[in-house]
N, C-alpha and C positions, 0 to 999 in steps of 0.2 A: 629911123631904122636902127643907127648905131644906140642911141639910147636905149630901146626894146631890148637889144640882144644885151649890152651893159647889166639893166636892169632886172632880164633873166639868169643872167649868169650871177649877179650879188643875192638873189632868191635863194638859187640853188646852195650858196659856196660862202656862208654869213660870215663865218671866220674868216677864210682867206677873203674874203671883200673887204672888210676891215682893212686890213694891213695892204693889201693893194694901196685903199685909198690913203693910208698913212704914209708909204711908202712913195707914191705919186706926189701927194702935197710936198713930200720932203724932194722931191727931183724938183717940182716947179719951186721952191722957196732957194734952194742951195744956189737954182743955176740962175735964179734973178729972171726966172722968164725965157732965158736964151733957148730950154730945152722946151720945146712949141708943141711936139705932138705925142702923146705914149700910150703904145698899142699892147695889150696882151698878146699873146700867139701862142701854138703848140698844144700840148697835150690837155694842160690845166684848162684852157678856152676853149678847147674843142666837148669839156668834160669829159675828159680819162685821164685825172688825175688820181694817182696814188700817192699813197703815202713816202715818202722820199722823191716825188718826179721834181725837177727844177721847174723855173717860173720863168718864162720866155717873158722879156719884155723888149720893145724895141721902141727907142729915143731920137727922135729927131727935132734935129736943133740947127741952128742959125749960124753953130761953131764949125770949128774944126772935133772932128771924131774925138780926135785925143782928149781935149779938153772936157767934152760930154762923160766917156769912160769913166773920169775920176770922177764927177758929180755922183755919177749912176752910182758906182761901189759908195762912194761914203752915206749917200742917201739910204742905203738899204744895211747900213748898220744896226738900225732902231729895229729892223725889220728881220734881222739873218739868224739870228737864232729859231726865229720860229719857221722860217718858210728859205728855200735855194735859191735866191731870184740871181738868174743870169738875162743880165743886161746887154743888151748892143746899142751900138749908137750910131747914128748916120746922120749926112746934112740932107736939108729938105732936097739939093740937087740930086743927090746920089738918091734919095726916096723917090724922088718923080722920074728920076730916070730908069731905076728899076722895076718899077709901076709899067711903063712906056713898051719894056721889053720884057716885062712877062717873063722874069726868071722864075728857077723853082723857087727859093725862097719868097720873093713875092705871091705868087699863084695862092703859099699856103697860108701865108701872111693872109693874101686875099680871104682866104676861104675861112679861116678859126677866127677871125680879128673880133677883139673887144677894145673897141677906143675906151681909153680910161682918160682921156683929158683931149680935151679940142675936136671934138667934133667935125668943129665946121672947118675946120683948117684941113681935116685929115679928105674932105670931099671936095675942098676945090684943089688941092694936090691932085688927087685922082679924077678931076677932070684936068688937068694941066699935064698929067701922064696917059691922058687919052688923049691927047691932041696931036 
């Protein structure tokens, strides 16, 4: 399922898929792996994106927050002149936990997500945040 939706949304969006996926490889190579899951979200994934909308990403990782932040900004150096990527970053605890209790930010996470790296990590979270 998450691949389809992936797959449909780089159809649609060839440039910004690019640099997504340039931009991703550079968070998995910077943070050595530690950053394990990277979801799109917001406007861009839901498709209404404009010309100037920023680029919701959210990073979770095996760190502490702090540590993920700095990856995320330096990773999207190669990538910020052409596209506004604002990053967050969370531990897989604080992800499953908010998964669990169904905030609004998760609900909408739920609802627009384009997994852009791990898959399969992002579905057994979300049965470990259904539990």
């Amino acid at each position: 399922m998450e691949l389809k939706r992936k797959k449909e949304f780089y159809s649609k969006n060839k440039s910004i898929a690019r640099l997504l996926e340039k931009y991703t490889a550079n968070v998995i190579e910077l943070s050595k792996r530690q950053i394990q899951l990277v979801i799109l979200f917001g406007s861009v994934a839901r498709g209404e994106w404009v010309k100037g909308s920023d680029i919701d990403i959210l990073a979770v990782s095996s760190n502490k927050d702090s540590d993920s932040i700095n990856i995320l900004n330096k990773a999207k150096i190669d990538v910020s002149p052409l596209l506004e990527i604002r990053p967050i970053s969370t531990t897989i605890e604080k992800f499953t936990e908010g998964l669990r209790k169904k905030t609004e930010f998760y609900r909408e996470l739920w609802s627009d997500r384009i997994v852009l790296y791990s898959e399969s990590l992002f579905w057994q979270l979300v049965r470990e945040g259904n539990e």
